[in-house]
N, C-alpha and C positions, 0 to 999 in steps of 0.2 A: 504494500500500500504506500502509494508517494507521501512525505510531510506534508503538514496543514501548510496552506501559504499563507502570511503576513497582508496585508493593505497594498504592499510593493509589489506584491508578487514573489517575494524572497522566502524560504522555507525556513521554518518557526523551529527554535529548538525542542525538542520534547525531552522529558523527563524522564523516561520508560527508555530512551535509548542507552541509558549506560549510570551508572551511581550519580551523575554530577558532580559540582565543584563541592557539593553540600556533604555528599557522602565520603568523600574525598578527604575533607576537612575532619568528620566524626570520627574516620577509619584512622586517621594521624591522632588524635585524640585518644582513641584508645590504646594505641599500643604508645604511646608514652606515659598515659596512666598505669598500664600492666609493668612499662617499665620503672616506674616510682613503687608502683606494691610494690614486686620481687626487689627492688634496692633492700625497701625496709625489712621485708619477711627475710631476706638473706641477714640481716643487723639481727633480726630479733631469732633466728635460727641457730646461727653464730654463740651468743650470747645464752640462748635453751639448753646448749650444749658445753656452757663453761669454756669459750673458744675452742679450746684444745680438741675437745668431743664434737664441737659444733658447728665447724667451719668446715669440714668437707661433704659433711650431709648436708647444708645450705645451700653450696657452689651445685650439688648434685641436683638437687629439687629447684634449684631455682633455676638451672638450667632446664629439667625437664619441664615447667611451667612454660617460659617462653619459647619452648620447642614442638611441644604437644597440644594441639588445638583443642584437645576432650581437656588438659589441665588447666589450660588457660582461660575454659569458661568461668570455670571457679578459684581463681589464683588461691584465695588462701588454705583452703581443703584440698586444693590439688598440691600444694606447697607442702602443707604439713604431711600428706600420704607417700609423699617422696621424701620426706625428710624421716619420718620413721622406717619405711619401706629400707631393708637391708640396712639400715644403722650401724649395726658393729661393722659389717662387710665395707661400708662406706669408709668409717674410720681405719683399717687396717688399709685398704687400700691409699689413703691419705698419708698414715702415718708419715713415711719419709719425708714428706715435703718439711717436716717439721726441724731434723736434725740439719737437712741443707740450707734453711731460710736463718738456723743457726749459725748456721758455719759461714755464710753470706754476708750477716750483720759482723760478726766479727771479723771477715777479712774485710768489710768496706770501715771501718774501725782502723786495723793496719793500713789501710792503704791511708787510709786523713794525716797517719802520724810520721809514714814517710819520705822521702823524697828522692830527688833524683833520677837514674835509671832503674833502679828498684823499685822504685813507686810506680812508673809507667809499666814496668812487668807486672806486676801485681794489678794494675787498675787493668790494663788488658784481660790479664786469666779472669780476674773479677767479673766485667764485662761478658766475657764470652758465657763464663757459668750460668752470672744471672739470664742473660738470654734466652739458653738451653731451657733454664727450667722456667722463664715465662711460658713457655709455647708448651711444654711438657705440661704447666698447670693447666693451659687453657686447655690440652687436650682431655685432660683427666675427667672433667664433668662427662661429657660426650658416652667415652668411654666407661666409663662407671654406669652410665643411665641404659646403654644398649646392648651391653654383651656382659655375664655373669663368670670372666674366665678364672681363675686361680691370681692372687697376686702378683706370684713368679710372671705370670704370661703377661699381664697384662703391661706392667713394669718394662719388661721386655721390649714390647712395642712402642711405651711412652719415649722412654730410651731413644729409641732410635728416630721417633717421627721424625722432630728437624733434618734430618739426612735422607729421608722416605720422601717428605714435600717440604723442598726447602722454598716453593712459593707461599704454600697455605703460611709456610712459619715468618714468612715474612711480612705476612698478611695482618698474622698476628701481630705483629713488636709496634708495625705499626700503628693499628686499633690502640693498643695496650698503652701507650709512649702516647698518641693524641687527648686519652681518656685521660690518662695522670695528668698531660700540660693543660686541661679544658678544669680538670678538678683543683689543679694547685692554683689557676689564675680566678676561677670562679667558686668558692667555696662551696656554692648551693648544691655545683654540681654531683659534687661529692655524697651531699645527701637524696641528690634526688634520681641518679643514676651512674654511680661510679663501680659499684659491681656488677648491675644488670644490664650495663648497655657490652660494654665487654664478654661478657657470657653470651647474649645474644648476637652479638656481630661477631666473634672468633667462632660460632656457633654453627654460621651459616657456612663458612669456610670449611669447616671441617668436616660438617655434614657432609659435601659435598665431594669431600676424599674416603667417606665411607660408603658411599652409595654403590 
């Protein structure tokens, strides 16, 4: 059936032909409010779990909310059922992240206190480490919410990603590096999506080397 015409003669927009600018507008609206929930439910996840407990089951659920279109109806019951959903499982697989963000802080520590070509050694290896396991965290949620392997295996593969797609991990640093300079210059950001928007856009990336 042709458009209605106008007085001109020129064909009238209709409504029914596509969402508009109107729906367009509500669809950006939601998914920046699902990404403010999931900022806060990953703080208040984190925090449920005494950090230490609570911060890899967060990163997990909060990934599978903004991943999962059935979780996303419901952010916060879809958040909590992924945050308890395999709990201990969640945390042993996290565990290490812990001893190396250890060993991170204190070698960026040594590297403040020396100088020289020492120092440039040191800030180098620093640099390359922390890198590796930016990209290895961001792949963790992903891997955690879709495949049930053994620690050992799964470890195995985190390992290795950055050398498996060294695009996707470039994809990542830079996500990760925009998000931190958008949070450190605008503080809001930080509260209002400095873990979910990372999760969700290193997300997409990744998905797409699992598929």
């Amino acid at each position: 059936m042709p458009a209605p015409m106008d007085d001109d003669g020129g064909a009238r927009w209709r409504s029914n032909d596509g969402p508009g600018w109107a729906g367009s507008v509500m669809a950006v609206l939601r998914f920046l409010t699902r990404l403010v929930e999931v900022n806060l439910l990953v703080v208040a996840g984190t925090l449920a779990g005494g950090v230490v407990l609570g911060l890899g089951p967060a990163l997990k659920a909060g990934s599978a909310v903004l991943h999962d279109p059935a979780l996303s109806l419901t952010p916060w019951a879809g958040f909590w059922g992924a945050w308890r959903a395999g709990w201990r499982r969640s945390n042993l697989l996290f565990a290490p992240f812990w001893p190396v963000g250890a060993l991170l802080a204190a070698d960026a520590v040594v590297v403040g206190q020396s100088s020289g070509a020492f120092r440039a050694v040191l800030l180098g290896g620093l640099t390359l480490v922390t890198a590796w396991t930016v990209v290895t965290l961001s792949w963790w949620p992903r891997i955690a919410v879709r495949y049930d392997d053994a620690a050992p295996a799964v470890w195995r593969y985190l390992l290795l990603t950055p050398l498996m797609a060294p695009g996707t991990a470039l994809g990542i640093l830079v996500t990760v590096a925009a998000t931190t300079a958008a949070a450190l210059g605008v503080p809001l950001v930080a509260l209002l999506a400095a873990a979910s928007f990372p999760l969700w856009a290193t997300g997409l990336l990744i998905d797409r080397r699992l598929i």
